[in-house]
Every structure is written in C-alpha cells, then in structure tokens.
N, C-alpha and C positions, 0 to 999 in steps of 0.2 A: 306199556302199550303206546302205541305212534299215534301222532294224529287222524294218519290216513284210516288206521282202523278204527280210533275210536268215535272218529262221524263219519263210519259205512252206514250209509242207508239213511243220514240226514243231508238235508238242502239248506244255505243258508242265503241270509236277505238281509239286507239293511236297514232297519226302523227308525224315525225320525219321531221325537215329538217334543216340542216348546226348542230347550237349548240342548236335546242331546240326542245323539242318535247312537246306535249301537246293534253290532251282530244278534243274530239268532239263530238260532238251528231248531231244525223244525224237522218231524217224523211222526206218520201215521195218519191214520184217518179215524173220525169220529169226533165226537167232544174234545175239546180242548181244556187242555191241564199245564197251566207257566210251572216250571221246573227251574227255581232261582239257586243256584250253586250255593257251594260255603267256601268261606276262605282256604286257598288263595286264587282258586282258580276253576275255571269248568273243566273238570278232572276226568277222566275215565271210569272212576267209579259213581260220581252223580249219573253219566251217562248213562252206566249199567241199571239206573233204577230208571230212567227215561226210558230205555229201550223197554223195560218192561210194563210202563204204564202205556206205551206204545202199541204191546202186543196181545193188551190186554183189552183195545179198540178203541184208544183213546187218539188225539194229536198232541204230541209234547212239542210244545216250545219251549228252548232253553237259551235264555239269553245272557249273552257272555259281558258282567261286568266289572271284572276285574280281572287278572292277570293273564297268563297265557293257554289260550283254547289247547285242550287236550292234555298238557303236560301231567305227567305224574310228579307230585309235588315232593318235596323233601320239608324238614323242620326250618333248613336257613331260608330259604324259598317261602316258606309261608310266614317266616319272621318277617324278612324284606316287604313282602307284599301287601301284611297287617300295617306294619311301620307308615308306608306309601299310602294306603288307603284311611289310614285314621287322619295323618296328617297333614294330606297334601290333597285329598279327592274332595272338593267340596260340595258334591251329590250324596255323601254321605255324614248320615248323622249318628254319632257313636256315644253323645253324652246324654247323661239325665236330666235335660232340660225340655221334656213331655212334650218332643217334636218328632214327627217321622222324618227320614232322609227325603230327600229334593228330588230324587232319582225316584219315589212313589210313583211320582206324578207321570213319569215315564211308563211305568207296569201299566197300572191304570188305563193308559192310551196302548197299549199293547194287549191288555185283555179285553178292550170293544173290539179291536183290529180282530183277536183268534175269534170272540164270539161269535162276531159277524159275516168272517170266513165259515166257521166250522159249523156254527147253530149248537142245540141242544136245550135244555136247561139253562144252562150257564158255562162258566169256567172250574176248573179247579185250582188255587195255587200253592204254592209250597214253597216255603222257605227255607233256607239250614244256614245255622251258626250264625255269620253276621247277617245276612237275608231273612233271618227265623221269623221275625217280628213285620215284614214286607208283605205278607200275607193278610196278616188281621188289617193293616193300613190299606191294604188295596179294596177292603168291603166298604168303601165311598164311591168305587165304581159299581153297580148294578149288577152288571153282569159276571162278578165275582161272588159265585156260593157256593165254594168248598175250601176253604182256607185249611191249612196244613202248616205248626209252625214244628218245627222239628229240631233242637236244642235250640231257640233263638237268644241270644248272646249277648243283646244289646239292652239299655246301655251296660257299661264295663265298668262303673264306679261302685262303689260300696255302696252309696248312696241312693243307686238306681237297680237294688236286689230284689223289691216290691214293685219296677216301674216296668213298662217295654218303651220301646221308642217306636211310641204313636201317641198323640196327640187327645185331649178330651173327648175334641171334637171328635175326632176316628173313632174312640173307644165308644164313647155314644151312639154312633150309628151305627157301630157293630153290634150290640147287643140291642139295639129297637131291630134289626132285618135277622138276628138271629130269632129273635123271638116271633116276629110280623110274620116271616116267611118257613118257618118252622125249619131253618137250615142250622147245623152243630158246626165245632171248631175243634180239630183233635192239637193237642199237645206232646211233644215227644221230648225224652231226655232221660240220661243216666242220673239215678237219687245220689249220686258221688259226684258229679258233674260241677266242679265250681265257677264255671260259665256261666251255667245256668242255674241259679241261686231256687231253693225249694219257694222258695217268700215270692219268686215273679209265678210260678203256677198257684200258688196259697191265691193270691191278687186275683190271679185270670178265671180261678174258681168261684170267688167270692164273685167277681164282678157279670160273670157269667151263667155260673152256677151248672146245673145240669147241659147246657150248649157248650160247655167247655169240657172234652173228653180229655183227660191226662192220660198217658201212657207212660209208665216209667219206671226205667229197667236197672235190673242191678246189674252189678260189673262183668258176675258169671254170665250174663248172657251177651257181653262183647266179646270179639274176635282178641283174640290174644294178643294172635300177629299182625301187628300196627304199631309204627313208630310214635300214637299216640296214644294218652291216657281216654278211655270212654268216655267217648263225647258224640262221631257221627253214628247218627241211630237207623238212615238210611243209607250210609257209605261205608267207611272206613270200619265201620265193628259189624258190619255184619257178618256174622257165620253165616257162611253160602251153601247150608247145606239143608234140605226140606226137613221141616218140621223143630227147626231152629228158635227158638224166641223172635229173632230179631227179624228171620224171614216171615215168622206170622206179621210183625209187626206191618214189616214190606206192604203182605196180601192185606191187611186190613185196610192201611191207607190206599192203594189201589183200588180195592170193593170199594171204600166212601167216595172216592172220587168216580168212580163209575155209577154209582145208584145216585149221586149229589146232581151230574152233569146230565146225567141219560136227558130226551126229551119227554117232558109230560104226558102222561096217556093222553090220549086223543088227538094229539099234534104231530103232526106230518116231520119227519126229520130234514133238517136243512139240505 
C-alpha cells in the first residue's frame, strides 16, 4: 500500500510541546483515541485499526514517531530502525531503569490538545510493541481514561521481564485513578511472545489486580501469513476475517474505548 492510500481520508498537523514537535494524522469525529504505532513505523496496517476505531465514531489521532509514514515495512527495515531508535533517539527510554521515555511527556500534551478539541469523557490511548507501555505513562495526564497496552515490549533486558517502562510514580497514580474513577486497563499479547515476557502481565495483575484486563492469545489465533513470529495482536496477526479471535479482540478494544470516552449521561457532548 502507498502512502497516498494509506492516509486517504486522514489530515495531518504539526504538534509542538517542550523540545519536540512531531506529525499527526488525525481522522473522524467523536471522542478521541491516540493511536501510538509499533516499530518501525506508522505502517498501513496500524492505520487499518485507526480507520476502524475511526468508523466506529471515534477521532483517531496517530502520531508518527519513528520511521517512515506509510511504508510497508520489511525485517531489515525494522532491524535498521530498532538499531536507530534504541541507540541514537534520546526521547526514548528502552531500559530497566523504572523510567518512562521523555517523549511521554509529549502524548500527554497531545491528549489535552484531542480532549479539548474533541470533548467527551476523556481520551482513549494505545500503544503497541515499543509504544506498549506509553499508554499506562500517559494516565498522569487527566484526560487519559482508557489505556490500551497491546504487546508492550519494553524494557528489553532480562532484567526488566517483571518491570514496564513507567516510572513509581506513573504506576502509582495509575492504580489510585484506576480505582478513584472506576476506569480498567486492557492488556494484550501472544502467551509465546518473548517480547513480551508472562512475569510483565503477572506484575501488571498483581499491581492492578481486577483494572488490569489481560488478553492473551495463542499462536493459532495469529495470521500465519507474516514475516513475523506472533507478536502484533492488533496488526500484523490479525486474521481479517469476522468472527476471528484476533478480530474479536479488534471489536472489544474498540467497544472499551467507545463506552471509556463516550460523554457522561447528563453532559452535553462537546
């Protein structure tokens, strides 16, 4: 797929906040839901689940922070761009030293900006692979109440199998506004997935307990046909075909983030 096809029907803008400013593609109307890619790039198939959380009355915004918008990627392609972003991008934070990436604080300023625009409830956000973990770090901003971490990946050491990269402090206020504001956190990943180590959802359970939904699927319900081993639970493995595992998986995270964001009864929609 081209680029020109795969943001038909998105518009994009340039966001600013502290030292970084960066693209966004943005489509739909309704509540708004951040749509943070997985390595190595804002690909055609993240889109393909944008478009649908799109059409399902929401605003996605996807903000492009890493490699090249639209490309359909290859294995050396996303080696090159892992390589570049662990070692050279200093917005991001890839080790087990119980920090979120510097680039947080960017989402964060990007979900007052959709809230504010769009109204509703809140936000919904989502993260995949290196972004997995960007989601629960962005619940210090308010208007972030539907997090979505979807194989989150980081950190990458053995060391960090039990941790995510977020911070005390994040993980603390996530679990006082999960509980204060009666809002859940879904979890997603293949039980094979060695990315995504069983012991970081063990943790996110414990620490969360019932506000932490795990999902998580066996290999037979990935897409065969992908140059990778099962890992993307919303791109690359999905079977596209109704009544699929991984398309339930789709509809469910789409319903939470539409019942998470709607506006509260009695409140007037933005």
């Amino acid at each position: 797929m081209r680029n020109v096809d795969a943001f038909a029907e998105y518009t994009a803008f340039d966001f600013t906040a502290g030292p970084y400013t960066r693209k966004v593609w943005r489509k739909g109307t309704g509540p708004a839901v951040i749509v943070m890619h997985e390595m190595p790039n804002l690909h055609p198939l993240v889109l393909r689940f944008a478009d649908r959380v799109a059409a399902a009355g929401m605003t996605v915004f996807c903000p492009s922070l890493f490699g090249e918008d639209g490309r359909v990627p290859s294995k050396r392609y996303m080696m090159a761009q892992a390589i570049w972003t662990l070692c050279v991008r200093r917005e991001f934070n890839a080790w087990a030293n119980g920090k979120s990436s510097a680039i947080v604080d960017w989402l964060r300023a990007l979900a007052r900006h959709a809230h504010d625009e769009c109204g509703g409830r809140g936000v919904g956000a989502v993260g995949m692979c290196f972004t997995g973990g960007f989601a629960l770090a962005m619940m210090t901003e308010p208007s972030v109440v539907a997090p979505v971490l979807s194989q989150p990946s980081l950190p990458i050491s053995k060391k960090g199998a039990a941790m995510i990269d977020a911070s005390e402090a994040e993980l603390a206020c996530a679990g006082s506004r999960l509980a204060a504001e009666d809002l859940s956190m879904l979890g997603l990943r293949f039980k094979s997935d060695k990315l995504v180590p069983a012991a970081r959802f063990a943790m996110l359970k414990d620490r969360f307990g019932d506000r932490f939904r795990a999902i998580e699927l066996d290999d037979a319900d990935a897409n065969p046909d992908t140059p990778f081993d099962p890992h993307s639970v919303l791109t690359w493995h999905v079977i596209d075909q109704p009544g699929s595992t991984t398309r339930s998986v789709e509809a469910e995270v789409i319903g939470f983030f539409r019942e998470a964001t709607a506006p509260l009864a009695g409140t007037a929609p933005a």
